[in-house]
C-alpha positions in Angstrom: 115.1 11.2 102.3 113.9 9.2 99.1 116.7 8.6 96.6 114.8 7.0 94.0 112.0 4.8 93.3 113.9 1.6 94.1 113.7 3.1 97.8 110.2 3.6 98.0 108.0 1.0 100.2 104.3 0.5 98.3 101.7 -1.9 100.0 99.2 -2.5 97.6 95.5 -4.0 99.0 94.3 -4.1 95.4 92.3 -6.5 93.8 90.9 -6.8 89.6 92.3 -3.5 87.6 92.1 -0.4 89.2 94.8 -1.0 92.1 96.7 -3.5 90.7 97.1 -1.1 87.3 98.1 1.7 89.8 100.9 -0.7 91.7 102.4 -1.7 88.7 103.1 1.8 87.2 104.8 2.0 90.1 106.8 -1.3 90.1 107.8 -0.8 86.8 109.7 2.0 88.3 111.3 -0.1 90.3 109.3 0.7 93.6 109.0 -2.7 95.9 105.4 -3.2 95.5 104.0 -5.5 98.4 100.9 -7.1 97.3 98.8 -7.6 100.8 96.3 -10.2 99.5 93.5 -12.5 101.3 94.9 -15.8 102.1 93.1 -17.3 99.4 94.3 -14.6 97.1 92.8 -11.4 95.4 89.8 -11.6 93.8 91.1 -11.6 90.3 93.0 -14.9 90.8 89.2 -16.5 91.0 88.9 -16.3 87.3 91.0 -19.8 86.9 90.6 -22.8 88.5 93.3 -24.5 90.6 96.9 -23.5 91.2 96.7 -21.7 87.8 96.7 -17.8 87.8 94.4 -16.1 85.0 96.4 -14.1 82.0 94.9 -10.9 83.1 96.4 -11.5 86.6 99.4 -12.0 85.0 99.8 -9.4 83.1 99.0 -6.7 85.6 101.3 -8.3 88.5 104.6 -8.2 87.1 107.5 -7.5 89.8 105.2 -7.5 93.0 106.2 -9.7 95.7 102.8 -11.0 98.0 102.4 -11.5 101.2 99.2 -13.0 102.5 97.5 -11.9 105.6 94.1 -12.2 107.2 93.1 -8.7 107.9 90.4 -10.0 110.2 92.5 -12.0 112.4 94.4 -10.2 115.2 97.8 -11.4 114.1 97.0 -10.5 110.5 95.9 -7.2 111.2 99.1 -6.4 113.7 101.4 -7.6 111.2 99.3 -5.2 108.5 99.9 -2.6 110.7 103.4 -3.0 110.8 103.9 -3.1 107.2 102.2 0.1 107.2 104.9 1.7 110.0 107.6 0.9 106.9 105.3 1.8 103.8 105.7 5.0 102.0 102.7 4.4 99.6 99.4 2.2 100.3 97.7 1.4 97.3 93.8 0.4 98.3 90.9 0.1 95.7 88.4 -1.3 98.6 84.6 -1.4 98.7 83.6 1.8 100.3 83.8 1.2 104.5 85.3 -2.2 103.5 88.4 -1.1 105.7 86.8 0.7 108.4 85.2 -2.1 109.2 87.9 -4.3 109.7 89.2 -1.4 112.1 92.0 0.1 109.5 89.9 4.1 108.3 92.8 5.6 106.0 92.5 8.4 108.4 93.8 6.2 111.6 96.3 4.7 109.0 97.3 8.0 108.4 98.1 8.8 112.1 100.1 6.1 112.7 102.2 6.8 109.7 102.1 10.8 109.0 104.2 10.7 106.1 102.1 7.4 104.3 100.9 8.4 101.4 97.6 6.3 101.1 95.9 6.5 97.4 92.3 5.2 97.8 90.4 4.5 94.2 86.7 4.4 94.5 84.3 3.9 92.0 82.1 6.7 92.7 84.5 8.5 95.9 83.2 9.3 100.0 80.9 11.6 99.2 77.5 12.3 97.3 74.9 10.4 96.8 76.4 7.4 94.7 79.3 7.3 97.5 77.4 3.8 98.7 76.6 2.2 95.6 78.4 -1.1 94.3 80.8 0.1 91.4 82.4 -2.2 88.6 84.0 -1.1 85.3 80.5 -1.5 83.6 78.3 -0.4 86.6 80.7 2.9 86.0 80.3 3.1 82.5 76.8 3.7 82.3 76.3 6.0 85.4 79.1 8.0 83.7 77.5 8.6 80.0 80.0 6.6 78.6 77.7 3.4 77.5 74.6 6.0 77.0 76.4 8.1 74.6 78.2 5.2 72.2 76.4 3.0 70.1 74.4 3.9 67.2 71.8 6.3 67.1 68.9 3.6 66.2 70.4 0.9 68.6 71.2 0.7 72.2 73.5 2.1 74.1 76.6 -0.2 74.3 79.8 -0.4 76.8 83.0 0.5 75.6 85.1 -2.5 74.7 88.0 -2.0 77.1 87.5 -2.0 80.9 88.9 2.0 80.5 86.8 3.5 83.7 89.0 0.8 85.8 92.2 1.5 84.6 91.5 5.1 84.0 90.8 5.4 87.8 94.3 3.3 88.6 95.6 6.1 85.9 94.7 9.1 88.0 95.1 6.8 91.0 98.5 7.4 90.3 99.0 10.5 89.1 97.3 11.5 92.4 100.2 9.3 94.8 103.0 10.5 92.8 101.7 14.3 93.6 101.4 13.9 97.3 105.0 12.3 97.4 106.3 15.4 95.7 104.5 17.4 98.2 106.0 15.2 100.7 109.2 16.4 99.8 108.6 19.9 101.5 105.9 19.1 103.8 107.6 15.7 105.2 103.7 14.5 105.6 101.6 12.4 103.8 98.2 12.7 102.7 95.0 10.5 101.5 94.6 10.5 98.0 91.2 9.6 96.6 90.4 9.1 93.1 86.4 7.9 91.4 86.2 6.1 88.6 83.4 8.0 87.7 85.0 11.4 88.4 87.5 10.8 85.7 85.1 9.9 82.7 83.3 13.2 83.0 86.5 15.0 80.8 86.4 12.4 78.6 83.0 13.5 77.7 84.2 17.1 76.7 82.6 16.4 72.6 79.6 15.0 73.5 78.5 17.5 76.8 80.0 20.1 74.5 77.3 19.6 71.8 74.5 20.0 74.3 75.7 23.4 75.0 77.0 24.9 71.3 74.1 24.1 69.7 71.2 24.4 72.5 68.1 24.1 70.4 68.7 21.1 68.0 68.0 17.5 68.4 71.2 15.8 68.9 70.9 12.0 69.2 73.3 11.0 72.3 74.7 8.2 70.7 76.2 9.1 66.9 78.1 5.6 66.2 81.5 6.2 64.7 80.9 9.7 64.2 82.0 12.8 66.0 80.6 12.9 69.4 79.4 16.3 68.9 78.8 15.7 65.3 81.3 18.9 64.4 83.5 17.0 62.2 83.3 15.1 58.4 84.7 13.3 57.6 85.2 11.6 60.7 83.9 8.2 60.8 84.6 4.4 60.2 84.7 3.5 57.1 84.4 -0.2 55.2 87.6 -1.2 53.0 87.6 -4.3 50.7 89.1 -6.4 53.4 88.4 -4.4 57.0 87.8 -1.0 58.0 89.9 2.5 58.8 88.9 5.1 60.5 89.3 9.1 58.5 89.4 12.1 59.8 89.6 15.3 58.2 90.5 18.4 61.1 90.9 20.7 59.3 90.6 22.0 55.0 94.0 20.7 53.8 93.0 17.4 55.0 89.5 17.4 53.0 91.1 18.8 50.3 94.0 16.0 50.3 91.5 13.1 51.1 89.3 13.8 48.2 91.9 14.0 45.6 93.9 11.0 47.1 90.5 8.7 47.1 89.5 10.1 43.1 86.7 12.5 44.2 88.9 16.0 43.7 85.8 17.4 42.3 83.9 17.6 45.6 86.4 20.3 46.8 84.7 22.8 44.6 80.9 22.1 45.2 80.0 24.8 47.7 78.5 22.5 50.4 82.1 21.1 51.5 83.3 24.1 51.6 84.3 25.1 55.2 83.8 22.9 58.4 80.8 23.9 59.0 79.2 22.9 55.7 81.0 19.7 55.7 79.5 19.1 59.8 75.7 19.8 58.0 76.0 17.3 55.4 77.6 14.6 57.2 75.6 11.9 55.1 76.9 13.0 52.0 80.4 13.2 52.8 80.2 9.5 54.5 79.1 8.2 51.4 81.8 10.1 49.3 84.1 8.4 51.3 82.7 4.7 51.3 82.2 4.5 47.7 85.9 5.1 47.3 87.2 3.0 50.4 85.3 -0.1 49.8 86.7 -1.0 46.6 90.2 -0.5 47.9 91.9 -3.1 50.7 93.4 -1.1 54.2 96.9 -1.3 52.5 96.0 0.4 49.2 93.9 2.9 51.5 97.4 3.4 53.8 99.2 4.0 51.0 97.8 6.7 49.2 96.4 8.4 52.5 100.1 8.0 54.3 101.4 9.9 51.2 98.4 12.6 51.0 99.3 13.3 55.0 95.8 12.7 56.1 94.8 11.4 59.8 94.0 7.7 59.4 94.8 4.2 60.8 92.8 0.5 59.9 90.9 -1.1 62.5 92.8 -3.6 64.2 91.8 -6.7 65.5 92.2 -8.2 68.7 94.3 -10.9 67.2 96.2 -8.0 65.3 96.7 -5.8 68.5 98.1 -9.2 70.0 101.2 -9.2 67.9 101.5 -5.2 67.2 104.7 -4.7 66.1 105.1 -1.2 67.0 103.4 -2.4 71.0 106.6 -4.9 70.9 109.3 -2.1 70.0 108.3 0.1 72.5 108.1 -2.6 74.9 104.6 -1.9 75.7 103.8 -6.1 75.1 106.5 -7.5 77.0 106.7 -11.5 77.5 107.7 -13.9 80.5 108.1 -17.6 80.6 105.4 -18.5 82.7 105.9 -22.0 84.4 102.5 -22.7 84.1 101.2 -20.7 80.9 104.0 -21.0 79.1 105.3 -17.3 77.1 102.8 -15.2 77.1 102.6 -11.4 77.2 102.4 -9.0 80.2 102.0 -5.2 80.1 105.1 -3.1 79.4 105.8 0.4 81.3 103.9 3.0 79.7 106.2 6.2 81.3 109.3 6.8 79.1 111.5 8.9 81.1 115.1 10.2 79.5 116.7 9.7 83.3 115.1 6.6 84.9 115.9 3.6 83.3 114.2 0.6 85.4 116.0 -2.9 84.8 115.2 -4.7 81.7 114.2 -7.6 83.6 110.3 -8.3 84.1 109.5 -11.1 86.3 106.2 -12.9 86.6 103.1 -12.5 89.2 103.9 -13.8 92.1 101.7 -16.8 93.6 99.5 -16.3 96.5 102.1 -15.6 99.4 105.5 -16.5 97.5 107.5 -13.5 99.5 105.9 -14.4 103.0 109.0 -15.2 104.8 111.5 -12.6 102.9 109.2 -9.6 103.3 107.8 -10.4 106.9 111.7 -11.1 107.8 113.2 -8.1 106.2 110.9 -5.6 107.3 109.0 -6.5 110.6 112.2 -9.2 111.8 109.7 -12.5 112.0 111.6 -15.7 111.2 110.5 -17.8 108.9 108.0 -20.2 110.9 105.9 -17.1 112.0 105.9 -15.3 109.0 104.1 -18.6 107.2 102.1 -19.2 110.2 100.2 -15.8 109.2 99.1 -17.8 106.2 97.4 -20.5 108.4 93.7 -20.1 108.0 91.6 -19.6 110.9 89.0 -21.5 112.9 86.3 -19.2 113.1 83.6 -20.1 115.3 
């Protein structure tokens, strides 16, 4: 019986964001997380050249240990399969039949351990008619809606900034393992998880789908800029300041009624257009430009301070470079920083799950390089001395 995370076993076969995001949840936890990588290491660690390990692998493979094993070779796959006898979670975001064809199916993975609980992220899932096709954060993003429903309405459709169908998959990827482990707990069996990237956009489109269906007949452009998805809401926009931009919403009458008066227009409360949601929804235009002649005189702060005291929904538009050094990221320990010995300090990602009753360790360590817990994983858990465990790492004459 499973005391606590620090006793659960997770091998993760992960590679770029959506495993690796799900394994670290669960290191930060305090769950050993066994990164099974190639031998020339996941496919993330490509994006430097040399010995050197990328930021974003860095940031995402804090307290994993790797082991490197050739899944292709007999002794790799053996020793694979041994790690899975000990594992209580196996974290895998493979191509689809990537894994069958190297002889390990989840469901024969499954048999050997019935109480593994093996969480399988896919970019579209095992079934339907995407099931086959080749699936990457962007690839995802426009089979989804996402990139055809954000941009402006006279310009192309344009990805999201952040890579959010990836990590929204290792979210739900998750969510998803941590369920069947609770249902572990009365069954004593394990399960297959399986979680599509695309699957878990659709929600996310709730405003925009919704607009098709509330107001059937109109001409609703599918891309509306910084607007409301659904165009429902106004204000609700970005809008330019002196030095930057915010972004304003008003959800409700108070809020309109605040905003105007903090921002000098008071008087638009009272002309009968802006006078219910509705109204405000039909002349969008009007409002937008209410709102910019007021905030582009003003710099973000002035514009902070006066709508922080009226109480009305706002924040600036940070940059990247502002994001870097967020001070409230930092307090909540969300940006977290290591002394890298080869990058130097630099900032890794911070556990998002604040829980009253488990408090993991302060201490974050760095990625680990390419097979750096070969011998102490392989020794501890399948007995191989030192010698055979790194002689897994030898690669292979293939004729």
């Amino acid at each position: 019986m499973l005391k606590s995370f620090t006793d659960l076993v997770v091998l993760e076969l992960g590679h770029i964001y959506n495993g690796p995001y799900c394994g670290l949840l669960f290191a930060h936890l305090g769950a050993e997380v066994i990164k099974v990588e190639p031998l020339s290491g996941e496919r993330l660690r490509t994006r430097a050249r040399g010995d050197a390990d990328p930021q974003e692998f860095i940031m995402l493979n804090s307290n994993k240990k790797s082991v490197a094993l050739d899944l292709k070779s007999e002794a790799g796959k053996d020793a694979f399969l041994k790690l899975v006898d000990k594992a209580d979670v196996l974290v895998e975001n493979y191509a689809p039949n990537t894994l069958e064809r190297l002889g390990l199916g989840l469901e024969s993975l499954l048999e050997r351990n019935p109480r593994l609980v093996i969480a399988s992220g896919k970019g579209y899932g095992t079934s339907g008619p995407y099931s086959q096709m080749p699936a990457m954060d962007l690839t995802v993003q426009a089979m989804s809606g996402a990139i055809g429903s954000t941009g402006f309405a006279d310009g192309p459709p344009v990805k999201s900034g952040p890579a959010f169908t990836d990590f929204s998959g290792g979210i739900h990827l998750f969510g998803g393992a941590m369920a069947a482990l609770f249902d572990r707990t009365a069954t004593g069996k394990g399960q297959i998880v399986e979680v599509s990237m695309h699957d878990t956009i659709y929600p996310m489109l709730t405003s925009a789908l919704s607009a098709l269906h509330n107001q059937p007949d109109s001409q609703l452009p599918e891309r509306t800029g910084n607007q409301h998805s659904g165009l429902a809401i106004a204000p609700y926009n970005v809008y330019q300041a002196a030095d930057g931009w915010l972004a304003i919403i008003c959800a409700s009458d108070h809020h309109w009624v605040r905003l105007a008066k903090a921002l000098g227009f008071g008087e638009a409360v009272d002309d009968p257009r802006f006078a219910d949601p509705v109204g405000r929804a039909e002349h969008m235009d009007e409002i937008d430009a209410l709102v910019t002649g007021a905030t582009k005189a003003l710099t973000r702060d002035e514009i902070s301070e006066l709508l922080g005291g009226a109480g009305v929904p706002f924040a600036p538009v940070k940059t990247l470079r502002e994001v870097d050094t967020d001070p409230h990221l930092i307090e909540r320990e969300m940006i977290r920083y290591v002394d890298h010995p080869e990058n130097g300090r630099v900032p890794v990602v911070g556990n998002p799950l604040k829980m009253s009753a488990l408090q993991p360790g302060a201490e974050l360590g760095i990625a680990p390089k390419v097979g750096a817990d070969q011998a102490e994983v392989l020794g501890r858990l399948l007995g191989l001395d030192a010698e055979q465990a790194e002689a897994l790492r030898a690669v292979p004459v293939r004729l």
